[in-house]
N, C-alpha and C positions, 0 to 999 in steps of 0.2 A: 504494500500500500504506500509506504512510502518514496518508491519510482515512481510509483504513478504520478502521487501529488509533484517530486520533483518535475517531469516529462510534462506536466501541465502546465506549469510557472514557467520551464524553458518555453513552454509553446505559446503563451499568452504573452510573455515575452516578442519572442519572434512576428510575433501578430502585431504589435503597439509596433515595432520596427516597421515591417512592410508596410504598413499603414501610413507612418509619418515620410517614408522616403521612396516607396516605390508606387505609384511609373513618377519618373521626373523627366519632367520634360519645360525647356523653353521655346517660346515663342514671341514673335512681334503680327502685331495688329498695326494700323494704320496711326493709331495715337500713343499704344502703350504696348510696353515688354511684361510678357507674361511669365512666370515662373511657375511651376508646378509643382510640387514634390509631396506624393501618397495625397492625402485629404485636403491640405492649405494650398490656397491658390490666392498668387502672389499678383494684383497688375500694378505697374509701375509706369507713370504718365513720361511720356519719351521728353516732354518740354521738363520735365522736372532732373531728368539726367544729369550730373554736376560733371562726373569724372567717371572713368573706367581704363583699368589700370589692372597688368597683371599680377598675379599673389600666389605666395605656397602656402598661403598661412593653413596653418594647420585647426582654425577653429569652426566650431557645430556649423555648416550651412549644406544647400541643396545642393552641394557637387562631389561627385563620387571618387573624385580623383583630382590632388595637391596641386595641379597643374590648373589656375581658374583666373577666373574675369574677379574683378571687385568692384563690385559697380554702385556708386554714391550719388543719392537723388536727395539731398538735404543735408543739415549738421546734425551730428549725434550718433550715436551707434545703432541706435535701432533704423538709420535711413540708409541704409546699405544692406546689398547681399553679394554671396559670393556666388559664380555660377564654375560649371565647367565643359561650354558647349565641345561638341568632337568637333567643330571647324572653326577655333578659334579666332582665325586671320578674317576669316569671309563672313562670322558671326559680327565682330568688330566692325569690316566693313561696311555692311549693312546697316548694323546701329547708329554708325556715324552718319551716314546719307541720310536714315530717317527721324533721325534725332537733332540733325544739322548740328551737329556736336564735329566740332577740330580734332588733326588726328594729328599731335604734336610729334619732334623730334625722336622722343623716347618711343613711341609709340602707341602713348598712353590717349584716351579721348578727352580731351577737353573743353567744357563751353565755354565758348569766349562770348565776354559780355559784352553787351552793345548798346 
């Protein structure tokens, strides 16, 4: 009996997992970048985009892998997320165009004020 109760707790576990992070997916719409990951659905207004700049940081967000975008639509820590699209270059590209966000030296997006 008590495997069992263990085998349940791993698996109610496992469940609150897949739930918070599986399917993730991003996308853009015509005004806002969509973030997905398990049940929270993320949209983030493209005029509100500050910076996006790449990170290994290693803390809790929707990308499955150290390799990510960080992208900041306000001051504070809660106006940012981390993403980690597979086509990072042509992700960027894109945001930039639709975001009319600068794509500075470093590489990093910037909106320059007007």
């Amino acid at each position: 009996s008590g495997v069992i109760v263990a085998l349940g707790g791993v698996g109610f576990l496992a469940a609150i997992y897949l739930g918070l992070v599986f399917p993730m997916r991003y996308g853009m719409t015509d005004d806002a970048l969509v973030v997905r990951h398990g049940l929270v659905r993320q949209r983030i207004a493209l005029r509100d985009i500050i910076e996006v700049r790449p990170t290994n940081s290693p803390l809790s967000s929707p990308a499955l892998s150290l390799d990510r975008l960080h992208i900041r639509f306000g001051e504070g820590f809660t106006k940012g997320v981390m993403i980690s699209p597979a086509e990072k270059e042509a992700f960027m590209a894109e945001l930039a165009e639709r975001a009319s966000v600068a794509i500075g030296a470093s590489g990093w997006l910037m909106r320059i004020a007007s």
